[in-house]
ROBA-329396 format. One line per 5 residues: for each residue x, y, z of C-alpha. Coordinates in pm, 1 decimal, always signed. Each point is the difference from the previous one (the first is absolute). Layout:
BEGIN
X:Y:Z | ...
This chain:
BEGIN
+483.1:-1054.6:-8027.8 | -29.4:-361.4:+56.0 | +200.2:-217.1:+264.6 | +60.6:-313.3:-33.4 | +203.7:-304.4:+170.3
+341.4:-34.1:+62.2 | -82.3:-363.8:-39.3 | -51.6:-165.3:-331.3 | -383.9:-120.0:-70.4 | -85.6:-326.3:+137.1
-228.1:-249.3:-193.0 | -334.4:-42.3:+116.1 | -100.2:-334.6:+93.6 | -357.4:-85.7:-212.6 | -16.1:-220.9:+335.0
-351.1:+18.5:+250.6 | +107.7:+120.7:+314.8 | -12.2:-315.0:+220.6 | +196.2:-186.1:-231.5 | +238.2:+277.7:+10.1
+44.8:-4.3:+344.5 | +20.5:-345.4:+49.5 | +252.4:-39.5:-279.1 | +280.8:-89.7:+221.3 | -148.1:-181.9:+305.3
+66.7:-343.7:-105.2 | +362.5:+49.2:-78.1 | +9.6:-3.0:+396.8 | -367.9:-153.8:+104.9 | +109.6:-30.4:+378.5
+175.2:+322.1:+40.1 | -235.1:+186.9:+229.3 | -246.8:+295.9:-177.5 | -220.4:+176.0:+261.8 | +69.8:-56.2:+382.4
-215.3:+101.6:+268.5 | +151.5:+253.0:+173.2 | -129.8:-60.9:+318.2 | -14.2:-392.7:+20.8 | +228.9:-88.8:-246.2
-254.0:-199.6:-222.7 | +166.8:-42.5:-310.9 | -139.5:-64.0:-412.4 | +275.4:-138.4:-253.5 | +37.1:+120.3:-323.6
-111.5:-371.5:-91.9 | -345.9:+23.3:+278.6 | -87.5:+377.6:-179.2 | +6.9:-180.2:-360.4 | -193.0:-302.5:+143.9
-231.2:+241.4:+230.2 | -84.7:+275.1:-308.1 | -97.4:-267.9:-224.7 | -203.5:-182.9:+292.2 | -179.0:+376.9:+39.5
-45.0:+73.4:-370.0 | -148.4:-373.9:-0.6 | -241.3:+113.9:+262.6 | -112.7:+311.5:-138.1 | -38.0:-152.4:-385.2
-248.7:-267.3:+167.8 | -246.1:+266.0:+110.7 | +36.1:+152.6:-304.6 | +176.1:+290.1:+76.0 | +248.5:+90.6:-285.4
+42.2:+323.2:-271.2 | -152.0:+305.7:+65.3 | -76.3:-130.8:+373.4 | +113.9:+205.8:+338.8 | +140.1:-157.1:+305.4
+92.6:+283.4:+275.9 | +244.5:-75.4:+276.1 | -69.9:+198.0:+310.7 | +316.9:-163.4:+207.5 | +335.7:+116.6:+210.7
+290.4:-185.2:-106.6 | +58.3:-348.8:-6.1 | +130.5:-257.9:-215.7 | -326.6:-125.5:-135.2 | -86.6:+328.0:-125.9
+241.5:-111.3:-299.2 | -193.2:-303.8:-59.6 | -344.6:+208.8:-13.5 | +170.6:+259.9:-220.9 | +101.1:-232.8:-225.5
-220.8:-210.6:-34.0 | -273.5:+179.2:-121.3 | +273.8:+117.2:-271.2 | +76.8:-307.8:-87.1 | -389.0:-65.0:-101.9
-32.7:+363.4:-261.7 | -199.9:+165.3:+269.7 | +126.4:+312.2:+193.3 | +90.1:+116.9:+313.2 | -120.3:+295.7:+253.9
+198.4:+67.6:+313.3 | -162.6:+148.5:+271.4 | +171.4:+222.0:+309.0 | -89.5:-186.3:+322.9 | -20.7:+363.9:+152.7
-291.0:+73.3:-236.7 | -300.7:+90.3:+154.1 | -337.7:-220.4:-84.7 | -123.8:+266.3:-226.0 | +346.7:+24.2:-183.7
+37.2:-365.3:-29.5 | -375.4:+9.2:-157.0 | +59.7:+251.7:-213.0 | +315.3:-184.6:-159.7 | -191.8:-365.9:-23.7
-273.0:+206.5:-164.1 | +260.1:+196.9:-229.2 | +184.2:-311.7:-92.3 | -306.1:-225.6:-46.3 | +200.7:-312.3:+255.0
-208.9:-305.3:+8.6 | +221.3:-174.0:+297.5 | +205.2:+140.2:+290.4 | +267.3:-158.4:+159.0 | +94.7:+141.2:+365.5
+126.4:-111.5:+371.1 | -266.5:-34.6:+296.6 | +77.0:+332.6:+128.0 | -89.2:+206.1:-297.4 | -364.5:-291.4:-97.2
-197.4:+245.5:+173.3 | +77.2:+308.4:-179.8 | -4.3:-229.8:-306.5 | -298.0:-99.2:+37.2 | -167.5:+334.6:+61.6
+166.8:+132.6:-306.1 | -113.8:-271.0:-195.1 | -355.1:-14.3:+115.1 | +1.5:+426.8:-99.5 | +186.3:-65.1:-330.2
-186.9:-309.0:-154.2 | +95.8:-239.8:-262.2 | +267.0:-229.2:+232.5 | -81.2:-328.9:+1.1 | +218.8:-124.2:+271.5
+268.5:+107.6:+260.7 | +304.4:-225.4:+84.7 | +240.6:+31.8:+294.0 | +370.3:-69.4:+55.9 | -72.1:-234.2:+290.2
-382.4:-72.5:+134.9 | -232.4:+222.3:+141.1 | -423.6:-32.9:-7.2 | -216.8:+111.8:-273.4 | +334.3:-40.7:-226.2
+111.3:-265.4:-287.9 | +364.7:-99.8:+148.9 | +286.9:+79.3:-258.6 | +93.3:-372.3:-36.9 | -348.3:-70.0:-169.3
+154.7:+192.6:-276.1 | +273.8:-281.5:-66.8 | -134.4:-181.7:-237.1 | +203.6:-207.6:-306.3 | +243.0:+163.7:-125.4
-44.5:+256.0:-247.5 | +194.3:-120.6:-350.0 | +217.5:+307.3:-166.3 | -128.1:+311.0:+26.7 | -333.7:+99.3:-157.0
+31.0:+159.3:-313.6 | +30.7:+390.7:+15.0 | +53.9:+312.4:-170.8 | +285.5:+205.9:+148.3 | -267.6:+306.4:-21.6
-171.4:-193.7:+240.2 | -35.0:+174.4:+314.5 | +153.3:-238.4:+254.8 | +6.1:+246.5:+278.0 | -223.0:+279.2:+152.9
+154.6:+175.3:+306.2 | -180.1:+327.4:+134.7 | +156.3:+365.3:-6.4 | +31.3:+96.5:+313.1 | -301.2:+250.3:-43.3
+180.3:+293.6:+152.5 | -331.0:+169.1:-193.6 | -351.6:-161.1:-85.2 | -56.4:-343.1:-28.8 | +299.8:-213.6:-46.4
+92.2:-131.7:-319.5 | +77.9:-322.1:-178.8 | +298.9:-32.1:-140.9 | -20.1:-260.9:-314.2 | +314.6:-169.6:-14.8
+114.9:-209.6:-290.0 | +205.1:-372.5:-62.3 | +212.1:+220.9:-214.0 | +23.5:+292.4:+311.5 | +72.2:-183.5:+210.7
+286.4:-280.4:-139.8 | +143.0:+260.8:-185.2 | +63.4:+238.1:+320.8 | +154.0:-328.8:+127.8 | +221.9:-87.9:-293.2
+42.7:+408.5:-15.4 | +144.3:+13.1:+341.4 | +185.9:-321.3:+5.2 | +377.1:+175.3:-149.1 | +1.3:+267.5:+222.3
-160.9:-118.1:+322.0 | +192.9:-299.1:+68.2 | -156.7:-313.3:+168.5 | +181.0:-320.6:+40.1 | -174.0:-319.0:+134.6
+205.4:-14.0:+343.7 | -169.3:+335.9:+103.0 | -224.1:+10.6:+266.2 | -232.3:+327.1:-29.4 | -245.8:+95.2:+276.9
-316.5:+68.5:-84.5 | -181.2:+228.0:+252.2 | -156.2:+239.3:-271.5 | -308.1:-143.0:-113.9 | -112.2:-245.4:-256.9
-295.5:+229.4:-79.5 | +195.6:+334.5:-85.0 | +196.9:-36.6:-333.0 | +320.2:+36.4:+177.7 | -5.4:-343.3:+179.4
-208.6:-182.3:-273.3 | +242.0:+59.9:-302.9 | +371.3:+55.1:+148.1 | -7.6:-178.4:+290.7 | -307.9:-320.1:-61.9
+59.3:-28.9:-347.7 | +352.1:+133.7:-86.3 | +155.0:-221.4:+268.3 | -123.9:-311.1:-60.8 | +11.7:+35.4:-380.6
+392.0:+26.6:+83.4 | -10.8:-312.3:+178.0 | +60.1:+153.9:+342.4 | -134.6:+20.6:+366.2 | -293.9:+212.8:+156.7
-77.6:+16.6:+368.2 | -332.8:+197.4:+39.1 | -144.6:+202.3:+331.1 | -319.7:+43.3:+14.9 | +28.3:+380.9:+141.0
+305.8:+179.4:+143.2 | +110.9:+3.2:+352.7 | +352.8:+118.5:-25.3 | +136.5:-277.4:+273.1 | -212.7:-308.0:-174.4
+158.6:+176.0:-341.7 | +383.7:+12.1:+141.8 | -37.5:-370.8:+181.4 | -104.2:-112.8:-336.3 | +300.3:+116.6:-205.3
+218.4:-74.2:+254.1 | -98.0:-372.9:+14.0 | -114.6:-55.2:-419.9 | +359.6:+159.3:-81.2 | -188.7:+258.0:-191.5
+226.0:+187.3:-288.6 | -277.2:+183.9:-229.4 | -209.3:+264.2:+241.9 | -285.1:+118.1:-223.6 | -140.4:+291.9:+183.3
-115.0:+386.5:+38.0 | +66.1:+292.1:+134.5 | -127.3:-70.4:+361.4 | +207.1:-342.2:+17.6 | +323.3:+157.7:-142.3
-74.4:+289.5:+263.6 | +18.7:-264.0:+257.4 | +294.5:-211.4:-107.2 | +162.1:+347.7:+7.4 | -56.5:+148.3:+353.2
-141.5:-272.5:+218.6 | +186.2:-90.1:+291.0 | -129.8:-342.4:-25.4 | +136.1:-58.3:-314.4 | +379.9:-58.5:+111.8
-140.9:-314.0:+273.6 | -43.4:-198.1:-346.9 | +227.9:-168.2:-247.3 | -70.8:+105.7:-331.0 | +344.5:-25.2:-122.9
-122.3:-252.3:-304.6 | -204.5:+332.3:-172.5 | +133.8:+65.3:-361.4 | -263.8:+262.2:-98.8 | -258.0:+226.0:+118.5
-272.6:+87.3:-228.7 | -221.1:+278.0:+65.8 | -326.9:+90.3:-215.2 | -315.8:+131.9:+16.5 | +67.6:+344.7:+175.2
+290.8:+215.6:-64.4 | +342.2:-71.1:+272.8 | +245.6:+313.7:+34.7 | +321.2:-56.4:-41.6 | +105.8:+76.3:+374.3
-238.4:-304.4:+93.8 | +152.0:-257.7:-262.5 | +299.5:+89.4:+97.6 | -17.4:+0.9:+391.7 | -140.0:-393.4:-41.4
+226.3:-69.1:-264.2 | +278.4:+57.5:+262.5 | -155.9:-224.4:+242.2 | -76.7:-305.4:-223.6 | +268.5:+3.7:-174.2
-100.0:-18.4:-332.4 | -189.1:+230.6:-256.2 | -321.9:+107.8:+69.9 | -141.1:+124.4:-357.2 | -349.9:+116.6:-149.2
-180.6:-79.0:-244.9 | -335.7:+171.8:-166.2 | -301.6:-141.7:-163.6 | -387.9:+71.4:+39.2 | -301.1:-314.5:-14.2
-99.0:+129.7:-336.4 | +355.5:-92.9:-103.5 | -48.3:-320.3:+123.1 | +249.9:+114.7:+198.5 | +372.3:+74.6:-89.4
+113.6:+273.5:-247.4 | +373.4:+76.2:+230.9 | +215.7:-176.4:+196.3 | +327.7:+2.2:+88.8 | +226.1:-243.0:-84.3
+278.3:-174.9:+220.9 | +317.9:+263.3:+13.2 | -197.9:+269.7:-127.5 | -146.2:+157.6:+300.6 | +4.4:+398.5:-20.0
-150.4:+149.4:+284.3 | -354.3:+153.2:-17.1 | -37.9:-211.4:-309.4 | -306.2:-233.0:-123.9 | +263.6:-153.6:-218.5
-29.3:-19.9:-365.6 | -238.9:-80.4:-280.6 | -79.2:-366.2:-89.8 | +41.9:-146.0:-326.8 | -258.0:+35.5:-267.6
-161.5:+323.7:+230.6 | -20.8:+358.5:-95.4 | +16.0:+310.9:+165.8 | -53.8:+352.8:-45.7 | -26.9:+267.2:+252.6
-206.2:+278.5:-90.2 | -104.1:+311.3:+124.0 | -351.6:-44.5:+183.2 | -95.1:+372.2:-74.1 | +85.5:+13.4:-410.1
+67.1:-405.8:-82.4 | +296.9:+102.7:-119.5 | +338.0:-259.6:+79.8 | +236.9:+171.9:+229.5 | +378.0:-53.1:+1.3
+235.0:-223.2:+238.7 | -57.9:+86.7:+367.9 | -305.6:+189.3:-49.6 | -272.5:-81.0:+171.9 | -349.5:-174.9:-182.4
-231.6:-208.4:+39.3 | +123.9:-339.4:-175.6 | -192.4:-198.9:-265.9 | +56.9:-343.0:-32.1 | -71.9:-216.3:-310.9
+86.4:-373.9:-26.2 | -139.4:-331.0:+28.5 | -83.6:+23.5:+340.3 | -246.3:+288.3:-19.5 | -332.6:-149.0:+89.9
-303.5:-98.7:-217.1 | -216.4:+278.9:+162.9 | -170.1:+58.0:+288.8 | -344.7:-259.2:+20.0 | -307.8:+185.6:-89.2
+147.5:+338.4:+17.9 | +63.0:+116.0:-339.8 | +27.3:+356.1:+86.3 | +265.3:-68.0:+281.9 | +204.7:-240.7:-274.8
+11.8:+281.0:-248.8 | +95.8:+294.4:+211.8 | +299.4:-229.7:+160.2 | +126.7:-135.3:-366.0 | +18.3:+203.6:-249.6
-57.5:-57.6:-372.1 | +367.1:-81.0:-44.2 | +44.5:-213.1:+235.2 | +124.1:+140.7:+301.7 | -102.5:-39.0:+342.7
+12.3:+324.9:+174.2 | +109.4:-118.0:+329.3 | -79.2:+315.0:+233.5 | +358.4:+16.3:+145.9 | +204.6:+255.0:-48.8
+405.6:-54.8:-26.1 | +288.7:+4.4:-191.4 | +254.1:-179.9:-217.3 | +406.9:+35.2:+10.7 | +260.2:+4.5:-240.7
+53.4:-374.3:+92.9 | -299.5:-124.1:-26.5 | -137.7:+7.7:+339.8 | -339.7:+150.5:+161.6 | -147.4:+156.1:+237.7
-344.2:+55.4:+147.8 | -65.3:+328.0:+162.4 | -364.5:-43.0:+78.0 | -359.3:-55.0:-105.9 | -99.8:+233.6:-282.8
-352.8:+71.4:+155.9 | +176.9:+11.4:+415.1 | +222.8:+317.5:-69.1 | -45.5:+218.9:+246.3 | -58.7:+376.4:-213.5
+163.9:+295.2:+233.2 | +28.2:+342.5:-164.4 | -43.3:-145.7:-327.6 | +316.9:-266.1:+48.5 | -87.5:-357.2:+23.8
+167.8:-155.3:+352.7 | +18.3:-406.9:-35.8 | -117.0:-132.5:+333.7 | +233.5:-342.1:-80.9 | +320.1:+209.2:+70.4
-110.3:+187.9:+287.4 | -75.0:-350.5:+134.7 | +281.8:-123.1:-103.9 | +244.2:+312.1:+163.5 | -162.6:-40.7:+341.7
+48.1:-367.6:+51.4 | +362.8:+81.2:-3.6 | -47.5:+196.9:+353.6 | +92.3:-225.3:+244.2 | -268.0:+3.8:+182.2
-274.8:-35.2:-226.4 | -162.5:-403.5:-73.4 | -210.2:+132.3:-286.9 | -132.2:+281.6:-162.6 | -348.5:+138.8:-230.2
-32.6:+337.3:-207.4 | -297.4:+94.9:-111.9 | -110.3:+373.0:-122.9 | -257.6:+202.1:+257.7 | -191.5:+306.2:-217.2
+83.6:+363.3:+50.1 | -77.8:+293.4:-144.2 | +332.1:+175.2:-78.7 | +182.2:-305.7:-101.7 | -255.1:-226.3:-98.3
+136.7:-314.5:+111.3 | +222.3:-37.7:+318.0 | +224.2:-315.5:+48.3 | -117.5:-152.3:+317.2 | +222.6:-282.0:+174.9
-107.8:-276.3:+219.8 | +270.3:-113.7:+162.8 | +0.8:-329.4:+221.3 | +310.8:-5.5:+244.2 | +223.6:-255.8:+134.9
-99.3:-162.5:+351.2 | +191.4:+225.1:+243.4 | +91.0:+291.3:-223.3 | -163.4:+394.5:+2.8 | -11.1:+247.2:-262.2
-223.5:+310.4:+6.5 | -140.2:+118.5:-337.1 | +190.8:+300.2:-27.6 | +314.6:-281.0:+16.1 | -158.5:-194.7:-283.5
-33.8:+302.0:-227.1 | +355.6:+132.1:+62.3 | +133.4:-346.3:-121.5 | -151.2:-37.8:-343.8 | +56.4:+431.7:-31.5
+385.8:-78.7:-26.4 | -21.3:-227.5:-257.0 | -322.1:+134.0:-260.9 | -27.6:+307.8:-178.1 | -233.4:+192.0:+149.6
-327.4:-79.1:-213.3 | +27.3:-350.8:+164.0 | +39.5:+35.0:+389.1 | -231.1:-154.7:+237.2 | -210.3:+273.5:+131.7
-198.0:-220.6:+199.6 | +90.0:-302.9:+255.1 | -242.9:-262.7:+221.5 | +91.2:-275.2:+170.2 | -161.7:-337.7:-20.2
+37.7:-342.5:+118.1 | +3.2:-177.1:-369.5 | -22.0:+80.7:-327.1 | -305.6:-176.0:-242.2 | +161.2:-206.5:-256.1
-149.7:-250.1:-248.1 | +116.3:-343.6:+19.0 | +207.4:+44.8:-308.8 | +179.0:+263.7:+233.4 | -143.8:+317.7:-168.0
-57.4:+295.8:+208.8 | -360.6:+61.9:+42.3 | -16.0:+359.9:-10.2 | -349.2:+48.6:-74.9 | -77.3:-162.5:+344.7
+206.8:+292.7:+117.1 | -196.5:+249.8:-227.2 | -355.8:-148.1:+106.1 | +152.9:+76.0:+350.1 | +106.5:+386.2:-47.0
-359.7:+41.3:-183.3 | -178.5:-122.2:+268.9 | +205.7:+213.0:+291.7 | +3.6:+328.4:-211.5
């Protein structure tokens, strides 16, 4: 059975990326693209044309071009646009780097992606530079700024680069990393034709205007903040104020004084807009949407900080190798729990992970997407490619969920994270989900602990709300009112945070590695 859009298919632009995304910046050249968060520096649509072309003019004169790797290892800040882009702009392709990376990490993915320059900020030159001397084969490092033993970034700016250097929309344009949740991490060849057509894909049902202002906390390196919120926003002509990290009062002065009305965020942000006290000291009043990715939301949550922003706070789903978006929801059509709906020209089937077989509406599968924004493959990993796309097509995307009669889906959980008890399979997601609806629990983890009758137990961590006191037995006797009984909690600790990636994603094995080590 095969699910498709309720949308029409779009065309696909035969366009390069940069010249897709700058399509509409001259229509209003002093209309303001990326603003600092924190000091209000400011680039025009006209200064990003004028500074990408100065960039791409820079690169092409030390003869960096096609088949050439520039990483970025950089926070967020305007410039990181003009980097980005300009190396587009000259055929070659792109690597971004996590700044929380360690040296070995950051080696590993120079080495992996073969980068011949780095472009960074003083704090990170050192770790750059360690990487680099370990991985070989980069030339030279730039930084955002000046710092010794560094090119600065402005050497780059050279004359302007004319057009856009002829390209192949199988080009890879793009290499983010998989998170590496196992192994080595893994590059992620993105596409011209990925990546504009998950932009013109996205454009009828996740609707950007150019007098939005989005805010841009999640970062340029992960594919969430790279494609919908760097590139989808200013290809619609519109306004981005970047953070370089989160600090929830920096993050509320900022919307409060940029009039923000697009909040692109996750889980942890959304958790926050919905039960922190600090939240109702700011005027957010000019929010028309909240969009959450990356990690699933319950329902409870979107709704409880729907109420106080006043406006719809909505999910959408998507993974790097789909460079990103496969669902969103589009304005009006919020259903609660729901990733939304399928994007035009994508295909989905949901199929039973145990016989491959497609299961019917609101059965649980894992989903397989197929579309034009399934990656190229995974960089030097053939094996990895072909067990994640199979010979049809379809990526198997490891998450496990659902579609309704109407169209609309929902992820349960991580295909390979179920938690087995007594032979039933326990999603950790809802159990996380159900306990940050106690009021007085901030945030919540389940992992599974071994044991011999059961074989897996659900285990929570549970992190509480300054002032508030639960025991365990507490903990359990919430969730046992509202699961069957396969899926209660049957063991609780308490802990001061829970590990998340910067993309917001529960970091469970940190909580496994933690259980191994105290058993």
């Amino acid at each position: 059975m095969i699910h498709t859009s309720p949308f029409p298919d779009v065309e696909l632009p035969d366009t390069p990326l940069t010249s897709y995304v700058l399509r509409n910046s001259l229509a209003d050249p002093d209309r303001p693209a990326l603003i600092d968060g924190p000091t209000g520096r400011t680039i025009t649509h006209g200064q990003l044309v004028g500074g990408v072309a100065r960039v791409a003019g820079g690169l092409a004169a030390r003869g960096f071009g096609k088949g050439q790797v520039l990483a970025i290892l950089a926070p967020n800040i305007p410039e990181y646009a003009l980097a980005f882009h300009g190396a587009a702009t000259t055929g070659g392709t792109v690597t971004t780097i996590n700044p929380t990376y360690t040296v070995d990490e950051v080696a590993h993915q120079l080495t992996d992606s073969g980068a011949r320059f780095i472009v960074t900020i003083p704090m990170f030159l050192e770790i750059s530079q360690a990487a680099a001397a370990s991985a070989g084969g980069v030339d030279e490092i730039f930084v955002f700024g000046e710092a010794p033993g560094a090119s600065p970034f402005t050497d780059l700016m050279g004359e302007p680069y004319v057009g856009h250097a002829e390209v192949d929309m199988d080009d890879v344009v793009v290499m983010p990393y998989s998170s590496g949740t196992t192994g080595l991490s893994k590059g992620v060849m993105l596409t011209h034709r990925n990546l504009v057509g998950n932009l013109a894909q996205s454009e009828p049902v996740i609707s950007i205007t150019p007098d939005d202002i989005g805010i841009a906390v999640l970062p340029f390196f992960h594919i969430y903040g790279m494609q919908v919120l760097m590139n989808g926003a200013i290809a619609n002509g519109s306004t981005i104020v970047t953070m370089p990290r989160f600090d929830l009062q920096q993050f509320l002065e900022i919307c409060q004084a940029q009039k923000v009305t697009r909040y692109y965020l996750v889980p942890p942000i959304v958790l926050a807009l919905a039960k922190h006290p600090m939240i109702d000291s700011y005027d957010l009043s000019d929010a028309r949407q909240v969009f959450s990715g990356a990690a699933p939301l319950s329902a409870e949550v979107a709704a409880e900080a729907s109420a106080r922003m006043g406006c719809e706070v909505v999910q959408g789903y998507g993974l790097t190798e789909t460079s990103p978006i496969t669902h969103a929801t589009p304005p009006g059509g919020f259903k609660p729990g729901s990733i939304g709906v399928l994007l035009p020209n994508t295909q989905c089937r949901i199929v039973d992970p145990e016989t491959g077989e497609d299961l019917d509406l609101d059965v649980d599968g894992e989903l397989w997407i197929r579309g034009p924004q399934v990656m190229k493959g995974y960089l030097n990993n053939p094996e990895a490619t072909a067990s994640t796309i199979d010979a049809d097509g379809y990526l198997h995307t490891g998450d496990i969920g659902h579609v309704d009669a109407d169209g609309h889906y929902y992820i349960v959980d991580r295909l390979k994270e179920l938690i087995k008890y007594k032979g039933f399979q326990v999603p950790p997601a809802e159990l996380e989900g159900l306990l940050l609806t106690h009021p007085a629990i901030a945030d919540a983890a389940v992992i599974p602990i071994p044991d011999i009758d059961a074989g897996e137990l659900p285990k929570a961590y549970v992190q509480l709300k300054p002032g508030q006191e639960l025991t365990a037995e507490e903990v359990m006797e919430f969730v046992a009112g509202k699961v069957a009984n396969y899926k209660q909690i049957r063991r609780v600790e308490f802990t001061d945070s829970i590990p998340k990636s910067a993309s917001g994603k529960i970091l469970r094995r940190l909580l496994k590695d933690k259980e191994r080590a105290e058993s």
